[in-house]
C-alpha positions as CSV (number, residue, x, y, z in Angstrom):
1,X,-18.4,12.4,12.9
2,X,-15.0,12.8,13.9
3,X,-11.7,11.5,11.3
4,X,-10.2,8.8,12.1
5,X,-6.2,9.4,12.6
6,X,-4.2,7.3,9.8
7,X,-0.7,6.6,10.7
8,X,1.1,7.0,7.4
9,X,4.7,6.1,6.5
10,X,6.0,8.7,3.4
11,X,9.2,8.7,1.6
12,X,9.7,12.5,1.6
13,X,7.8,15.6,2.8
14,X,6.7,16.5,-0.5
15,X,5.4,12.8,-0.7
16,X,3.8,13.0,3.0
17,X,1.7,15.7,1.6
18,X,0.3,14.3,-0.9
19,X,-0.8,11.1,0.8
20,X,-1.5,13.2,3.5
21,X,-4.1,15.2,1.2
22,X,-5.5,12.2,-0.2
23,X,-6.3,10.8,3.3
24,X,-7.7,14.1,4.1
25,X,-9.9,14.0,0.6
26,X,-11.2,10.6,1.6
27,X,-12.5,12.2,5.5
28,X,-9.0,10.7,7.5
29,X,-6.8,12.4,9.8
30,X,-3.5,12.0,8.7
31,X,-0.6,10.8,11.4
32,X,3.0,11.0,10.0
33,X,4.8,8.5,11.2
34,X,8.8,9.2,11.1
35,X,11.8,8.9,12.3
36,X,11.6,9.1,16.5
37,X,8.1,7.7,16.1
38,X,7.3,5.3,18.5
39,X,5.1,2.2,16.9
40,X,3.1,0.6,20.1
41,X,2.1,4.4,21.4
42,X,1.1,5.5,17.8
43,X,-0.5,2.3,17.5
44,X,-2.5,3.3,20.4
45,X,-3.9,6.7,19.1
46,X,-4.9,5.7,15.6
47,X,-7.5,4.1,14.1
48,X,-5.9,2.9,10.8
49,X,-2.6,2.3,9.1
50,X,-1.4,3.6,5.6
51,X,2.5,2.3,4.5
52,X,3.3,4.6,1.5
53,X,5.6,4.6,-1.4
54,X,9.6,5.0,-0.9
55,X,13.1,3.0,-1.2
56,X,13.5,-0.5,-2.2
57,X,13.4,-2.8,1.3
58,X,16.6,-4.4,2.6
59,X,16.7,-7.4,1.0
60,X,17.7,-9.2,3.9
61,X,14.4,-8.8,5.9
62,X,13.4,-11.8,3.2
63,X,17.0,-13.8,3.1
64,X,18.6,-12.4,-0.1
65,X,21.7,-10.4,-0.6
66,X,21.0,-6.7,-2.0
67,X,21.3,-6.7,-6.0
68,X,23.2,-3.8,-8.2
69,X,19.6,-2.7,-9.0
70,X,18.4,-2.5,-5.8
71,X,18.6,1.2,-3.7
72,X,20.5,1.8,-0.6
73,X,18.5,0.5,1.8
74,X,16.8,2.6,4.6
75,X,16.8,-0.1,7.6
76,X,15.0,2.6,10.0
77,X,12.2,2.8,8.1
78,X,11.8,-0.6,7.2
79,X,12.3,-1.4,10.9
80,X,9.5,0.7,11.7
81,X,7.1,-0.2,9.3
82,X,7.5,-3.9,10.7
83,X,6.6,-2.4,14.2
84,X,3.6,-0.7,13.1
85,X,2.3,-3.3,11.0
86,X,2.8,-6.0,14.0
87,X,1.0,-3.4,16.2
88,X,-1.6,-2.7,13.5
89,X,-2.2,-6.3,13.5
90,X,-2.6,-6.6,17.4
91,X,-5.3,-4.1,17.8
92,X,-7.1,-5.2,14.2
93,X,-6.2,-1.8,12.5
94,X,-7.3,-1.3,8.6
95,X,-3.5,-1.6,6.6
96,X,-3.5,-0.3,3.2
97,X,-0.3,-0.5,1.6
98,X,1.0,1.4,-1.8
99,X,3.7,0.3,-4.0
100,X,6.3,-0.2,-1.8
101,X,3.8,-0.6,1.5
102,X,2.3,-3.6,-0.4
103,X,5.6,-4.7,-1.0
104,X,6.3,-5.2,2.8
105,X,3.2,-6.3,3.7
106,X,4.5,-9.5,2.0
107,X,7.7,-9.0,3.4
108,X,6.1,-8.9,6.6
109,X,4.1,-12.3,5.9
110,X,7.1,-14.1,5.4
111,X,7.1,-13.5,1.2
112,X,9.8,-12.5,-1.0
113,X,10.5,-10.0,-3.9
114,X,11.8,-10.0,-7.2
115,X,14.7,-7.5,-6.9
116,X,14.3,-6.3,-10.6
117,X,11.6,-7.1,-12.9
118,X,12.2,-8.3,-16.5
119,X,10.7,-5.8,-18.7
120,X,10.9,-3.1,-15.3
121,X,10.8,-0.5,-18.3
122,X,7.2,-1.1,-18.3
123,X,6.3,-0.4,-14.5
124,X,9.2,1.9,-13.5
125,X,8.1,5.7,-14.0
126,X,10.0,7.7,-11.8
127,X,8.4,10.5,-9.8
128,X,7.6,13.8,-10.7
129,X,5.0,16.7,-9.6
130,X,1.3,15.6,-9.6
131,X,2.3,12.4,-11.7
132,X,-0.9,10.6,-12.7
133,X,0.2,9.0,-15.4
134,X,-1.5,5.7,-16.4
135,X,0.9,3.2,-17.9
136,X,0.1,0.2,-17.5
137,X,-3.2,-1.9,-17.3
138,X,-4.4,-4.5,-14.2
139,X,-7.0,-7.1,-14.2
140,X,-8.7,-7.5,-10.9
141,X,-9.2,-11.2,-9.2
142,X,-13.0,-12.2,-9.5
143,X,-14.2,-12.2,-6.0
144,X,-11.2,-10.2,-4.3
145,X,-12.1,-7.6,-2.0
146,X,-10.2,-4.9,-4.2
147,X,-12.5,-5.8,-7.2
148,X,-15.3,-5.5,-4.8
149,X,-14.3,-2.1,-3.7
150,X,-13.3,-0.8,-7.3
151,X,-16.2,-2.3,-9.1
152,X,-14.2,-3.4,-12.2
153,X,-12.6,-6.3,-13.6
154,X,-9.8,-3.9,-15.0
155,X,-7.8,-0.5,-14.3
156,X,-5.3,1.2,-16.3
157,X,-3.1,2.2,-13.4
158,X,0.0,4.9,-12.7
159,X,3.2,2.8,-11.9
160,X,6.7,3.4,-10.2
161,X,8.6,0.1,-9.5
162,X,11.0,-2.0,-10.6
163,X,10.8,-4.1,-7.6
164,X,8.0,-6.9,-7.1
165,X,6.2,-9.4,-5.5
166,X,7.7,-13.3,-6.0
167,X,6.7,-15.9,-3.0
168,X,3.2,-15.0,-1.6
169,X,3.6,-14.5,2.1
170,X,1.6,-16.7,4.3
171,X,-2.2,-15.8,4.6
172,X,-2.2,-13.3,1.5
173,X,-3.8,-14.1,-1.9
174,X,-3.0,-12.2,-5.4
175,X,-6.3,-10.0,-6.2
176,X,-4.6,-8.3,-9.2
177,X,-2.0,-8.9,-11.8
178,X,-0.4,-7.0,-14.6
179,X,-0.8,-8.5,-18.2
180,X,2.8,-9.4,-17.7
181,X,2.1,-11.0,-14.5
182,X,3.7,-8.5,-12.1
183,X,1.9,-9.0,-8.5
184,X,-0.3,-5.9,-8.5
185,X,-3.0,-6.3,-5.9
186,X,-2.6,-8.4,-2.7
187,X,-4.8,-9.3,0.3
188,X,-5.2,-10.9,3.6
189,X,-7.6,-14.2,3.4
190,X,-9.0,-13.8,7.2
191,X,-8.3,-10.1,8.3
192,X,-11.1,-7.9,7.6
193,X,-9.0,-5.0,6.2
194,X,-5.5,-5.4,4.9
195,X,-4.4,-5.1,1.5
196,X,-1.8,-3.5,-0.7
197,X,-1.6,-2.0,-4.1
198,X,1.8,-2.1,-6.5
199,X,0.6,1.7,-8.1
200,X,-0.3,5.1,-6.2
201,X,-3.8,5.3,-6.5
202,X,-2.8,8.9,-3.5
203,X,-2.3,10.8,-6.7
204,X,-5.4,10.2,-8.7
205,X,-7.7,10.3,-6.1
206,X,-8.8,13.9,-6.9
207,X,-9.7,12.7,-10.5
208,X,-10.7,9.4,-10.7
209,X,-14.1,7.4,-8.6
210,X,-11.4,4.2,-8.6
211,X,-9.0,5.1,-6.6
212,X,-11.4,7.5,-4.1
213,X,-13.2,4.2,-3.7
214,X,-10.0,2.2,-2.4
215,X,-9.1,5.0,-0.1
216,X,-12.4,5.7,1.5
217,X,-12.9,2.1,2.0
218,X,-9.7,2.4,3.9
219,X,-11.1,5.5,6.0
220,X,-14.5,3.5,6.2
221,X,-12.8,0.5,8.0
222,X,-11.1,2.8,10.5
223,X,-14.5,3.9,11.7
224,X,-15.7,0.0,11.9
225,X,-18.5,0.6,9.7
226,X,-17.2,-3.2,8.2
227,X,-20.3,-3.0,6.0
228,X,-19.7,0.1,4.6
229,X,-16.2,-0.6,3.1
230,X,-17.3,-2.9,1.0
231,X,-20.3,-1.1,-0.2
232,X,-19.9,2.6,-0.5
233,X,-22.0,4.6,-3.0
């Protein structure tokens, strides 16, 4: 069977690889999409959509003015990842978002974000080499499509944010939560495949059967077998 090609955001190159790698451990082809990318032709030629880990979003795509907490923003890339996701959406494209990708999925849905979390301490782990580091534990909504597809009603998960999800956007429901109630887990009520994480399940998919379950129901909805991304072995 041949891959299908995942249009993937990434933050960096040494980030593109590794989500890259993990698309490529789950049976994808990985697509960068960058800078000079253009979103309806890319559209086009892929089969899924992956919207990675990075900067904070521009706080005024949801109505607020930026905070001292908040990054720089890099408008480009949060203009593009609109495009791609309204695209995605056209041609009923798979979306899997992580950390910051499930962070504009709401955005994208009309929600808004919590600029910096009380307590961020407890999610915000900055990035390092082949960091799988578990820090914090999530408990999984019962009968939410990402406890379907992880087959647990809990995950101790690896964490980099100080950013999170506040208003819901329109369509998407909460399928996990931190014990401190940070938005961890979010997904579309009606579309077959489109739901974010708040950790970065792309680094422990070599070692762990939770996080190569989310991704290669991801890579299993980009071939249309609907039946078998909810019910891989």
């Amino acid at each position: 069977m041949i891959p299908p090609r995942i249009a993937m955001t990434f933050e960096s190159p040494e980030r593109m690889e590794v989500v890259a790698d993990a698309l490529r451990y789950s049976g994808a082809d990985p697509v960068p999409a960058g800078s000079g990318s253009r979103p309806e032709k890319l559209m086009e030629e892929v089969q899924g959509l992956l919207l990675a880990g990075g900067p904070d979003i521009d706080p005024a795509l949801y109505g607020q003015a930026r905070s001292p907490e908040s990054d720089c923003p890099d408008r480009p890339r949060d203009d593009l990842e609109i495009e791609l996701i309204r695209y995605a959406i056209q041609r009923r494209l798979p979306i899997l978002g992580l950390c910051r990708g499930l962070q504009m999925i709401n955005v994208f849905f009309g929600g808004t974000l919590t600029q910096h979390m009380p307590g961020a301490e407890n999610h915000h782990h900055r990035y390092h080499h082949a960091d799988f580091r578990i820090v914090h534990s999530v408990t999984f909504a019962p009968g939410s499509r990402l406890r379907k597809i992880v087959r647990s009603d809990n995950l101790v998960v690896n964490s980099r944010h100080h950013q999170a999800v506040d208003a819901v956007g329109k369509g998407l429901r909460i399928s996990a939560c931190a014990s401190d109630g940070a938005i961890e887990g979010l997904e579309h009520v009606r579309y077959p495949m489109l739901l974010g994480v708040q950790w970065h399940p792309e680094d422990l998919v070599p070692w762990r059967e939770a996080d190569r379950r989310l991704l290669a129901s991801f890579v299993a909805a980009a071939t249309n077998d609907v039946n078998a991304c909810w019910n891989l072995a």
